[in-house]
BAFI-3210 file (N, C-alpha, C; in Angstrom, 3 decimals, decimal comma, padded with zeros to 6 digits):
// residues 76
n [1|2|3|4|5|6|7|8|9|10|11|12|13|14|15|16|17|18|19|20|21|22|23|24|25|26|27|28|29|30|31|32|33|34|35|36|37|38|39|40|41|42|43|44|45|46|47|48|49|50|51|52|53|54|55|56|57|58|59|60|61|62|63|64|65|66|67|68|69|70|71|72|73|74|75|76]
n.u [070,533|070,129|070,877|070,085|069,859|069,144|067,347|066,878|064,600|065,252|063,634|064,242|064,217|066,939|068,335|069,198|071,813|072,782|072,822|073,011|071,348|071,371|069,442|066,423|064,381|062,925|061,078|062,281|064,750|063,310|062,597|064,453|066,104|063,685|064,469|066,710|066,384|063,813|060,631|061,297|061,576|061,110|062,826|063,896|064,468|066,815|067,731|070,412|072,719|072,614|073,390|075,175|072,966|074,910|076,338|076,137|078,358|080,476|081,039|081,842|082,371|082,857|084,953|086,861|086,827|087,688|089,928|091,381|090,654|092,739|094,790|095,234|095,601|098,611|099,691|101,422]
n.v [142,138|139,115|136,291|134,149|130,394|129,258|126,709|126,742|125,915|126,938|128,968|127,227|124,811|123,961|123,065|125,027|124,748|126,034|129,000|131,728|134,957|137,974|139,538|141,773|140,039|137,192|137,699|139,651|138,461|136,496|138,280|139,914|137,603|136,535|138,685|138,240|135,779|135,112|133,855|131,624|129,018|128,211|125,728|124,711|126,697|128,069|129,356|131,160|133,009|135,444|138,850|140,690|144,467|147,437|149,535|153,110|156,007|156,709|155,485|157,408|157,183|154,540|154,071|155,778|154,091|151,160|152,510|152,771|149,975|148,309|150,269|149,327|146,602|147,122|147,170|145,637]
n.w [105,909|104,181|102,700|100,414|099,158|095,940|094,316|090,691|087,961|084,878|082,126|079,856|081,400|082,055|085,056|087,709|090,161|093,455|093,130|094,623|096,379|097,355|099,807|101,282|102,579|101,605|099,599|098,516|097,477|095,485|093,461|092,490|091,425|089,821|088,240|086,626|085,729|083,941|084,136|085,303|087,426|091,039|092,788|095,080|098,492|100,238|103,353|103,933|104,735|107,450|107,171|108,915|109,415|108,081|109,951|110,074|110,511|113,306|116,483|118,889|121,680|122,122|120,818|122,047|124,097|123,237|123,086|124,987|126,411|125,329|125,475|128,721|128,355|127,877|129,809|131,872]
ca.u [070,311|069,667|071,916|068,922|070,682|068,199|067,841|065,450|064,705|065,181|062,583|064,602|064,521|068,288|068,266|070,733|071,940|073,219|072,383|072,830|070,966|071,155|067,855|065,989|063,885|062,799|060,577|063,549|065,444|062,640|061,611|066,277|066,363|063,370|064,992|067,707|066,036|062,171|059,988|061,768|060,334|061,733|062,574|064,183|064,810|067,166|068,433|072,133|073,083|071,817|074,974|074,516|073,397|076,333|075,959|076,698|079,221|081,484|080,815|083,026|082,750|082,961|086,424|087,628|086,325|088,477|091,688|091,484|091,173|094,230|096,195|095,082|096,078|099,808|100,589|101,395]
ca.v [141,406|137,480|135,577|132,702|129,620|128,652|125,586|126,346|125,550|128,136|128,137|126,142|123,636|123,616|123,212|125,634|125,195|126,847|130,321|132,828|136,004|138,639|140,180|142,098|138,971|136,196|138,201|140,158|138,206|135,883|139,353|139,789|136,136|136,769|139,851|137,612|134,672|135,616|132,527|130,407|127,733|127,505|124,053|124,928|128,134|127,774|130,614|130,546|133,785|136,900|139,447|142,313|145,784|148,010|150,629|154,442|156,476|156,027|155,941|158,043|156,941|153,310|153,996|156,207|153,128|150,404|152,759|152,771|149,414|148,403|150,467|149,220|145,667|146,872|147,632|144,169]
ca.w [104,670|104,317|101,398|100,028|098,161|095,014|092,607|090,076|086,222|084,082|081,226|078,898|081,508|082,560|086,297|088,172|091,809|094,284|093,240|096,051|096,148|098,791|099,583|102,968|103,138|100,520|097,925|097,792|096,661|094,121|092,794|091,797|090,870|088,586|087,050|086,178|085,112|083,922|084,058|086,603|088,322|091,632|092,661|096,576|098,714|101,739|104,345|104,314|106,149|107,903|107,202|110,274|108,829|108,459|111,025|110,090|111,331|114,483|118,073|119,535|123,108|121,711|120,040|122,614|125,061|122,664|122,984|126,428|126,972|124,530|126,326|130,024|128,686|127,600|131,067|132,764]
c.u [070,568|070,164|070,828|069,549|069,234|068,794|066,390|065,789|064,200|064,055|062,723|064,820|065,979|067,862|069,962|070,795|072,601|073,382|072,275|072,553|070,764|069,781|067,588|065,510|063,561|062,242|061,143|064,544|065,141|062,643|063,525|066,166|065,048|063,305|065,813|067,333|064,197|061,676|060,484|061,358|061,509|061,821|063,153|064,926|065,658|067,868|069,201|072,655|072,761|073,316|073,811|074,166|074,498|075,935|077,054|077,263|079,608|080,803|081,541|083,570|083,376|084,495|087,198|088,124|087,284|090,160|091,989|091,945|092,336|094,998|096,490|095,823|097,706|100,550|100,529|102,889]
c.v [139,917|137,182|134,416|131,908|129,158|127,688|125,592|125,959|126,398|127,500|127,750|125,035|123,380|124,493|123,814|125,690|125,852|128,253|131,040|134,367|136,292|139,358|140,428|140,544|138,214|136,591|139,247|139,911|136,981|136,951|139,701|138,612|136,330|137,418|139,320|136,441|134,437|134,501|131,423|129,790|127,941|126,330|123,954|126,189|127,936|129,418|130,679|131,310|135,031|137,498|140,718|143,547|146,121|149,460|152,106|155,185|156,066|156,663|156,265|157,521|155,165|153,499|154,307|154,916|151,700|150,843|152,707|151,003|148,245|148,726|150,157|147,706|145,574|146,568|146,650|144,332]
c.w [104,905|102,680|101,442|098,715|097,512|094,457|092,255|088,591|085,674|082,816|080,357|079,372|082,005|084,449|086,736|089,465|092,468|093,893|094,303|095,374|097,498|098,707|101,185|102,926|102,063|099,361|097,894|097,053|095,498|093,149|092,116|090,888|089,462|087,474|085,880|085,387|084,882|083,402|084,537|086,650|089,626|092,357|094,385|097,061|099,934|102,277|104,218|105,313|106,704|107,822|107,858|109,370|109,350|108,906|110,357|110,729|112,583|115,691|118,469|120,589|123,016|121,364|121,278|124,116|124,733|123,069|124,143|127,217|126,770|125,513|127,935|130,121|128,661|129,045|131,985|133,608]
res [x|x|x|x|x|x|x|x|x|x|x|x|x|x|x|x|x|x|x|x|x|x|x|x|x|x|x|x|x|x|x|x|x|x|x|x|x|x|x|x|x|x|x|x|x|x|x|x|x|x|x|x|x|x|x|x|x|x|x|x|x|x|x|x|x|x|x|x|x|x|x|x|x|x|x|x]
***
């Protein structure tokens, strides 16, 4: 998912900035933003941040692979 900072003018005309909406990609998150605010205008769209998918269940060998090497650094 991709966080997109808006400044648009709502349709009474009051300009609102920095609006952040998370969304897969950009008409994900116009198509939110115009749920929220129906008849927009938008006035600028910027990127701000890609947040990683969040990966399902555990890697076993990965964990077992972490405890291992924890305990390889206690031993000095």
């Amino acid at each position: 998912m991709t966080k997109y900072r808006f400044r648009i003018r709502t349709r009474n005309g009051l300009v609102l900035e920095q609006l952040n909406i998370q969304g897969r990609d950009r008409a994900d998150a116009e198509r939110k933003l115009f749920q929220m605010y129906p008849n927009a205008e938008v006035l600028e769209c910027l990127e701000v941040v890609a947040i990683p998918e969040r990966q399902e269940g555990v890697d076993l060998s990965g964990v077992l692979s972490l405890i291992s090497r924890q305990h390889d650094d206690g031993k000095h």
